[in-house]
Backbone as ProteinMPNN parsed JSONL, in Angstrom:
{"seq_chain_A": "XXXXXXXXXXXXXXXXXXXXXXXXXXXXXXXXXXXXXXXXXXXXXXXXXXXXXXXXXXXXXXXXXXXXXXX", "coords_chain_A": {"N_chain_A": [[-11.756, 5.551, 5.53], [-8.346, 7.065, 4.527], [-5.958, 4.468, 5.121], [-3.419, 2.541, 5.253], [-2.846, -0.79, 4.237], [-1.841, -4.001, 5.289], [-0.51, -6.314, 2.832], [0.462, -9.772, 1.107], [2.937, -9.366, 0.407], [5.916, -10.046, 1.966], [9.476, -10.419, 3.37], [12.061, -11.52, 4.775], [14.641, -10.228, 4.872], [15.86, -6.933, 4.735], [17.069, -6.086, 2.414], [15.511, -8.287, 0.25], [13.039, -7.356, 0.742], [12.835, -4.475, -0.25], [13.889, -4.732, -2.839], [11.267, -6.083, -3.738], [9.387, -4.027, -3.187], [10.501, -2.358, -4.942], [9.313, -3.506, -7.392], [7.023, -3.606, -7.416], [3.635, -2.531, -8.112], [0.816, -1.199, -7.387], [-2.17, -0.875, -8.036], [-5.019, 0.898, -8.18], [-8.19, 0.364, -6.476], [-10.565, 1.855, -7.481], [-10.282, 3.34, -9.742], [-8.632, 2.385, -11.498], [-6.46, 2.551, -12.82], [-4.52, 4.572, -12.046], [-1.556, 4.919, -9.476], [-1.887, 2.842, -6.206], [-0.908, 4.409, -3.265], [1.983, 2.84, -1.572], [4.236, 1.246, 0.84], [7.208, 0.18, 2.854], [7.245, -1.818, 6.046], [8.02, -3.07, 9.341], [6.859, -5.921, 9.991], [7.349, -8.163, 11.56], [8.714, -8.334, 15.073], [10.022, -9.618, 16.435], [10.327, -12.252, 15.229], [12.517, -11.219, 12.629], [10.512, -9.575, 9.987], [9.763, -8.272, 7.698], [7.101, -6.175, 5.598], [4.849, -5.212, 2.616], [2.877, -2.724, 2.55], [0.122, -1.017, 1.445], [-2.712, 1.566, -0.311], [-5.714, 1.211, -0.52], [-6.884, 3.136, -2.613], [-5.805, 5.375, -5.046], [-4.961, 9.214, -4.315], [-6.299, 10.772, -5.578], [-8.664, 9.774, -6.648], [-9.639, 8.681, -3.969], [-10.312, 11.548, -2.94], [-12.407, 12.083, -4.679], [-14.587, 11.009, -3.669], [-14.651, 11.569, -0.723], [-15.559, 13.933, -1.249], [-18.002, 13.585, -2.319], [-19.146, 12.14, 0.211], [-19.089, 14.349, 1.929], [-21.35, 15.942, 1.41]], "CA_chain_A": [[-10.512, 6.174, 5.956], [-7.388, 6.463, 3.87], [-5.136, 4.267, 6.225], [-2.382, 1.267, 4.675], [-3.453, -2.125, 4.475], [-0.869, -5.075, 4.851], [-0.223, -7.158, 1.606], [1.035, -11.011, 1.523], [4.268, -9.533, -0.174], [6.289, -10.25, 2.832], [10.374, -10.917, 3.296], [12.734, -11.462, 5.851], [15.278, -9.111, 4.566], [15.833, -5.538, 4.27], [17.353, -6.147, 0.735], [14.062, -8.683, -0.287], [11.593, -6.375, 0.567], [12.894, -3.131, -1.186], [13.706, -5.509, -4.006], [9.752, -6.488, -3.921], [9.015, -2.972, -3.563], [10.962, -1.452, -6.53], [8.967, -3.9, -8.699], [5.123, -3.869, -7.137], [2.86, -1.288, -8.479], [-0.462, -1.466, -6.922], [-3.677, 0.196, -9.147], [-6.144, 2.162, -7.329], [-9.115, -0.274, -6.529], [-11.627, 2.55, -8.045], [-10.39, 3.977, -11.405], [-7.835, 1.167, -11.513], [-5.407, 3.406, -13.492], [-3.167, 5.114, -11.11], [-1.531, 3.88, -8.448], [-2.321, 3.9, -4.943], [0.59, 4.594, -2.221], [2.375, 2.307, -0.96], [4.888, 1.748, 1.719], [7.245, -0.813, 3.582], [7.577, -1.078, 7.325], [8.368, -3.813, 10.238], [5.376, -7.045, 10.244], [7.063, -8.63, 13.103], [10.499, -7.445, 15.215], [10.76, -11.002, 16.729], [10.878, -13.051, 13.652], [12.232, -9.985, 11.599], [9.759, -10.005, 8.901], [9.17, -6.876, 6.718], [5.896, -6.225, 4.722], [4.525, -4.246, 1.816], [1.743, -2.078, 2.777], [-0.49, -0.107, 0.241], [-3.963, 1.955, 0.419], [-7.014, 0.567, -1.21], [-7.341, 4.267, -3.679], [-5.095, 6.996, -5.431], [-5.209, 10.278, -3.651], [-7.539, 11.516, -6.729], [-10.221, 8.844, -6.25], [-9.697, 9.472, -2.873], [-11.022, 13.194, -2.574], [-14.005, 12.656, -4.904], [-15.545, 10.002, -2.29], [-14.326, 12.264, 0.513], [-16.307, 14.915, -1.776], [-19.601, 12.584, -2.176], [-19.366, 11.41, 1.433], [-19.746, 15.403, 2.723], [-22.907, 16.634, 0.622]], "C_chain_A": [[-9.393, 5.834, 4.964], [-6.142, 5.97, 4.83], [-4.709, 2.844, 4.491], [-3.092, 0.392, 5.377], [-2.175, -2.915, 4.48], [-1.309, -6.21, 3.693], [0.63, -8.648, 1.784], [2.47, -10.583, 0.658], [5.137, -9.285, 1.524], [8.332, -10.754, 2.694], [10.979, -10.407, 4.927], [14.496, -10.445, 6.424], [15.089, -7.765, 4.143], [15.729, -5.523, 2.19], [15.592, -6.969, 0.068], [12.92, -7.684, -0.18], [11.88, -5.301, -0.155], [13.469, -3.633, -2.463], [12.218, -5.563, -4.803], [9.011, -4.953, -4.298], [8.89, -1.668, -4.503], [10.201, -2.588, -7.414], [7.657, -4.277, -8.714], [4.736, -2.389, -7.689], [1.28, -1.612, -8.607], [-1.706, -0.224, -7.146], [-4.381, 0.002, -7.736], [-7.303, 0.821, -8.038], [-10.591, 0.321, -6.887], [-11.229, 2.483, -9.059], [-9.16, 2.782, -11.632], [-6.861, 1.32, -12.451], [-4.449, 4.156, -13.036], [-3.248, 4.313, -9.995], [-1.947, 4.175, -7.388], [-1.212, 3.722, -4.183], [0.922, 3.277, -1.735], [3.723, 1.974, 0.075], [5.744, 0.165, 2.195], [7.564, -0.882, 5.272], [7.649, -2.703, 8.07], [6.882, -4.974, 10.768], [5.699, -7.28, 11.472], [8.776, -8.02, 13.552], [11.073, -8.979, 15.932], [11.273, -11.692, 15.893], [11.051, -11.943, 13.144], [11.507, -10.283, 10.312], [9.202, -8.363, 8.316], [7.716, -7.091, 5.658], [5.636, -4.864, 4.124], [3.271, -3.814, 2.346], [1.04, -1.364, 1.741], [-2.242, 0.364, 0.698], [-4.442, 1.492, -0.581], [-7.111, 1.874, -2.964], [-6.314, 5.175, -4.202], [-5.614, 7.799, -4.649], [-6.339, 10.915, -4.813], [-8.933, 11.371, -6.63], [-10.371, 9.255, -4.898], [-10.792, 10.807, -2.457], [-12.255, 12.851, -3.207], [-14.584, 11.518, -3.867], [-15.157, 10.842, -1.224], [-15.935, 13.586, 0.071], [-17.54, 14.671, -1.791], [-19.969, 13.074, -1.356], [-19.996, 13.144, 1.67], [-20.453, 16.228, 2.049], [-23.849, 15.898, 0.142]], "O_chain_A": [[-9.29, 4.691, 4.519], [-5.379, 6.815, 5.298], [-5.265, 2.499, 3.448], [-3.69, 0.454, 6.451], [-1.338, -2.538, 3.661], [-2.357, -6.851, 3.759], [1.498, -8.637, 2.657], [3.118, -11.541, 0.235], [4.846, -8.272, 2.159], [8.515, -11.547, 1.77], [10.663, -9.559, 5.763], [15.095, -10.169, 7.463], [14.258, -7.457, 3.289], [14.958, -5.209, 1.283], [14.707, -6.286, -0.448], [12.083, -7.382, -1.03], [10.954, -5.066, -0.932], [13.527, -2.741, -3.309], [11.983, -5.249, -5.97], [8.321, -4.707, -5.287], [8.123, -0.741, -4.761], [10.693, -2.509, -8.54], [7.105, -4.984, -9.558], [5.434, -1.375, -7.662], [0.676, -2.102, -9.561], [-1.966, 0.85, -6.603], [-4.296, -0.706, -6.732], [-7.41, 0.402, -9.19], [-11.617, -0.338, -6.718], [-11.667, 1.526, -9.698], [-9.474, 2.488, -12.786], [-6.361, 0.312, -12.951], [-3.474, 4.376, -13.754], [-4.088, 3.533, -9.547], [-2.378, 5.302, -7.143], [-0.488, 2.775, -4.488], [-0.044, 2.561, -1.473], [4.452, 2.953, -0.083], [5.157, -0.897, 1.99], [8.162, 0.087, 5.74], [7.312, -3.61, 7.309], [6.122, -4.768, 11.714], [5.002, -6.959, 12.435], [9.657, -7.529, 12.847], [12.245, -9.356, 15.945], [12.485, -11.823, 15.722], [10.018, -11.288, 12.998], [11.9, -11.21, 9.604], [8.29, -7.639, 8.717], [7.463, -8.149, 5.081], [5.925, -3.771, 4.612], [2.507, -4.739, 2.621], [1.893, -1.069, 0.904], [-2.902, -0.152, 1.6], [-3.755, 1.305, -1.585], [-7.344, 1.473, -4.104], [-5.986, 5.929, -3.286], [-6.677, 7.47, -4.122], [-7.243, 11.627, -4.375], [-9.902, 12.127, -6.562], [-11.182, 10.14, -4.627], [-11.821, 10.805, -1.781], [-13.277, 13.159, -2.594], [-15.422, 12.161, -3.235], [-15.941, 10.385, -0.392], [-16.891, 13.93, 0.767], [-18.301, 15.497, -1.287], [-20.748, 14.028, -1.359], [-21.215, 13.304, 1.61], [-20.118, 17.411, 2.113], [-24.845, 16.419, -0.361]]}, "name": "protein", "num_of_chains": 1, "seq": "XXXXXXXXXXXXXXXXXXXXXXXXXXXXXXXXXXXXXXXXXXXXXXXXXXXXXXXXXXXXXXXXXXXXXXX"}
């Protein structure tokens, strides 16, 4: 499935995390040349704690294993 994974880049601020996020760039764990998406969103709302999320593949790599998988 292409779903987001959580990453140990983690902060407790708005500002720290989109700091972290303008300067991560996370390669595609197939062709390991483009990137793959990534995202930030809410770890915990008690302790506010923000986290980087990202998917395992580029959307490119992506499709041909989607493409494999159904033939």
């Amino acid at each position: 499935m292409y779903e987001y994974y959580d990453t140990s880049y983690t902060s407790r601020t708005v500002n720290g995390i989109k700091e972290l996020y303008e300067t991560l760039h996370f390669a595609c764990n197939d062709c390991k040349t483009r990137r793959a998406d990534s995202k930030m969103a809410v770890q915990d709302t008690h302790y506010p704690t923000f986290v980087i999320m990202r998917k395992n593949f580029c959307s490119d790599c992506w499709m041909k294993n989607m493409n494999k998988n159904s033939g």
